[in-house]
C-alpha positions in Angstrom: 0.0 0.0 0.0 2.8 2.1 0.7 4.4 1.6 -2.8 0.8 2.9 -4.3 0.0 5.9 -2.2 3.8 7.1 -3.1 3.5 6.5 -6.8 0.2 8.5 -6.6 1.7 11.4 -4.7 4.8 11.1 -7.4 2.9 11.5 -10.1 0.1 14.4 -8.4 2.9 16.3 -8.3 3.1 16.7 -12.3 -0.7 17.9 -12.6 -1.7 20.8 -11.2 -4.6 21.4 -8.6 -6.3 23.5 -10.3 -9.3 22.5 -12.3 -8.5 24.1 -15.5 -5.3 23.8 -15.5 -5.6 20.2 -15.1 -8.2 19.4 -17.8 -6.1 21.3 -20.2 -3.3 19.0 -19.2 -5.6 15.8 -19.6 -6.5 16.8 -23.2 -3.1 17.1 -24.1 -1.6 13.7 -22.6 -4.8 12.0 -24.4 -4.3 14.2 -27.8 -0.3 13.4 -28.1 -1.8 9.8 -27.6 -4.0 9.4 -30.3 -0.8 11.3 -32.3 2.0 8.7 -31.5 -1.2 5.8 -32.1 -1.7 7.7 -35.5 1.9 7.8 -36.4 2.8 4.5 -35.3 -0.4 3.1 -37.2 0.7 4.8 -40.4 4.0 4.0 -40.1 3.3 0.0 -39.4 0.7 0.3 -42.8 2.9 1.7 -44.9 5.8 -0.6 -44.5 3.7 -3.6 -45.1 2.3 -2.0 -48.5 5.4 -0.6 -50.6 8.9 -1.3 -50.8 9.6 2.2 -51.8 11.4 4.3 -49.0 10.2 7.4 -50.5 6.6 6.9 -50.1 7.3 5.6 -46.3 9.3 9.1 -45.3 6.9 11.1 -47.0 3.7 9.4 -45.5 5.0 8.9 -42.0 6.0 12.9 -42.3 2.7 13.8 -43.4 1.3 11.9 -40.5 3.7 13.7 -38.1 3.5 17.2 -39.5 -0.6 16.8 -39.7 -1.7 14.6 -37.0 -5.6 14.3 -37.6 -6.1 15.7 -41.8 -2.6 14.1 -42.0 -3.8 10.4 -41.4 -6.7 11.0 -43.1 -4.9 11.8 -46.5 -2.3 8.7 -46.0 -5.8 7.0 -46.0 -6.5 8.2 -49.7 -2.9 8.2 -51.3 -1.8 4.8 -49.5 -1.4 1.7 -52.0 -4.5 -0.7 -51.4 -3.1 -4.0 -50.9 -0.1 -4.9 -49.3 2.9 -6.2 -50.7 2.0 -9.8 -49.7 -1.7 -9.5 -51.0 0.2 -8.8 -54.5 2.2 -11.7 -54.5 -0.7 -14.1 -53.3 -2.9 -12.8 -56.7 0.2 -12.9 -58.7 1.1 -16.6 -58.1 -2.7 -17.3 -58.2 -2.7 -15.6 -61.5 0.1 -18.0 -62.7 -1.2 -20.7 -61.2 -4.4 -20.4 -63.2 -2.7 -19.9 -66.9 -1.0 -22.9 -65.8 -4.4 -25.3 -65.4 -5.9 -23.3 -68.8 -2.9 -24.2 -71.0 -3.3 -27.8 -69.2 -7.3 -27.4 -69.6 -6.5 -25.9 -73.7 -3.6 -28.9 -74.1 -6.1 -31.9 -73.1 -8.8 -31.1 -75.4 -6.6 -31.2 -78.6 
């Protein structure tokens, strides 16, 4: 119980007592949240959907630099499938050329 109550005092002695003052101090520990969420989102997406290091830096800066309109323009210029997800309908797209020249070869 000891080790709680002085944690809780260490930590009071951050925020301030006064109502205001406090509340503007909550909404900015909860808004640099959702920023490092948003970067660390965008920056985990982006990697699994392009090998180019250009369009990585340039959409994890434009998340940084503009936190909120930021994400929501990675949202529209990010590739739509992910790297994997192109080589899965690649090799199915091989794969099925294969069985129609074996399909085309059997019925001459």
């Amino acid at each position: 119980m000891d080790f709680l109550s002085s944690l809780v005092q260490n930590v009071s002695v951050f925020f301030s007592a006064d109502p205001s003052v406090l509340l503007v101090q909550s909404l900015t520990i909860g808004a640099t949240c959702i920023i490092v969420f948003l970067v660390l989102y965008a920056t985990r997406d982006i990697l699994l959907r392009t090998q180019s290091f250009l369009l990585q830096i340039f959409c994890i800066l434009l998340v940084a630099a503009l936190p909120v309109v930021g994400f929501l323009l990675y949202l529209l210029i990010r590739p739509t499938r992910t790297t994997s997800e192109r080589r899965l309908e690649q090799k199915l797209d091989k794969l099925l050329q294969m069985m129609q020249k074996k399909g085309q070869e059997k019925k001459k």
